[in-house]
N, C-alpha and C positions, 0 to 999 in steps of 0.2 A: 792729121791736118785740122786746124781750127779754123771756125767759118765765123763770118758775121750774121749777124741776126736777116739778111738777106740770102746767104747761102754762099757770097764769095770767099775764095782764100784770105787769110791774112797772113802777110807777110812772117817768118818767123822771128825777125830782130822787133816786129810790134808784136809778138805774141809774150817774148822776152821783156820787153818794156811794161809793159804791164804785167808781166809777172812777180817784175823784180817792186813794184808801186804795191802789187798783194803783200810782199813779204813787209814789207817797209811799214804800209799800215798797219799789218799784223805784228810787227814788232820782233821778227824773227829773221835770225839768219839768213843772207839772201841762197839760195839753191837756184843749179841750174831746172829747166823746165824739163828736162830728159832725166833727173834726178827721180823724180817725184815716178816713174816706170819700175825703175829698180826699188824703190821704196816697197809700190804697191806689190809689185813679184814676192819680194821679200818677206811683208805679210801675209800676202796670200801663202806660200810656201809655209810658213810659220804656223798660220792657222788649219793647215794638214790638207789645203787643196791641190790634188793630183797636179803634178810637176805637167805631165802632157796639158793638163785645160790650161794653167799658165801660158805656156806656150801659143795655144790657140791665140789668147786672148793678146798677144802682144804680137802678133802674127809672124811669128817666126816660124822658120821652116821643118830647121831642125832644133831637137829638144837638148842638144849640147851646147847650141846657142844663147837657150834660157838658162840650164845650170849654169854653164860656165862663166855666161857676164852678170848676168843678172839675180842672180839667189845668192845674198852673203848669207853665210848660214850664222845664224844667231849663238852667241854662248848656252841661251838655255836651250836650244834646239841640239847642238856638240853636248853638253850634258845629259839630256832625253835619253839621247843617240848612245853613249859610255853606259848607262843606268840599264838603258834594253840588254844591251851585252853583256853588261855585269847578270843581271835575273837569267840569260839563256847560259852563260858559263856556270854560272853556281846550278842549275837543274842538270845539266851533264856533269859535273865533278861528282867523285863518287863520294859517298858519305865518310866524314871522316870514323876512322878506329883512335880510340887513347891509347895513348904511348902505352905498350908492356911493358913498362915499368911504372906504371901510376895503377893505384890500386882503388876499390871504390869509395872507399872514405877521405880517399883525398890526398892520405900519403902515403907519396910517393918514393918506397925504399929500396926501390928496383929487383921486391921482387923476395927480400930477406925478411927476415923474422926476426930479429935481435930482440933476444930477453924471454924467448917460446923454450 
């Protein structure tokens, strides 16, 4: 809720109007005013702050209400997220062995002697 410098409500279609007079001056895109919530979630999320304080802070109840509307997950955040799993897959795969047929100077004659 947004108040006046006396402490009353203001309407949300004047909260709207002057929001959209911000964007106008600023020269940008106009966005709704509920926009700018999912924005901030979204950073915040981004910038690695625990999904539950999110929550708190946009006073929802439950924490499937903040993932699920509000945190678009960023590409480089889905990247992070692919690059973590790539590091913990490659420490569980076991070490590779070279083909028995590749020898250690490289070539590889599966193993024959041609010309011994």
């Amino acid at each position: 809720m947004f108040t006046t410098s006396t402490g009353r409500g203001i309407q949300p279609r004047d909260v709207n109007r002057r929001w959209d007079k911000v964007c106008a001056d600023a020269g940008v895109h106009r966005t709704r005013v509920h926009d700018l919530r999912q924005t901030s979630a979204t950073l915040l999320f981004r910038a690695g702050v625990d999904l539950n304080e999110i929550r708190v802070l946009l006073r929802h109840t439950r924490i499937a209400t903040t993932a699920d509307i509000y945190i678009d997950v960023l590409e480089d955040v889905r990247r992070g997220t692919a690059a973590s799993m790539d590091g913990i897959l490659g420490r569980l795969a076991p070490p590779t062995r070279p083909d028995a047929t590749e020898r250690d100077d490289g070539e590889g004659d599966g193993g024959t002697s041609a010309g011994l």
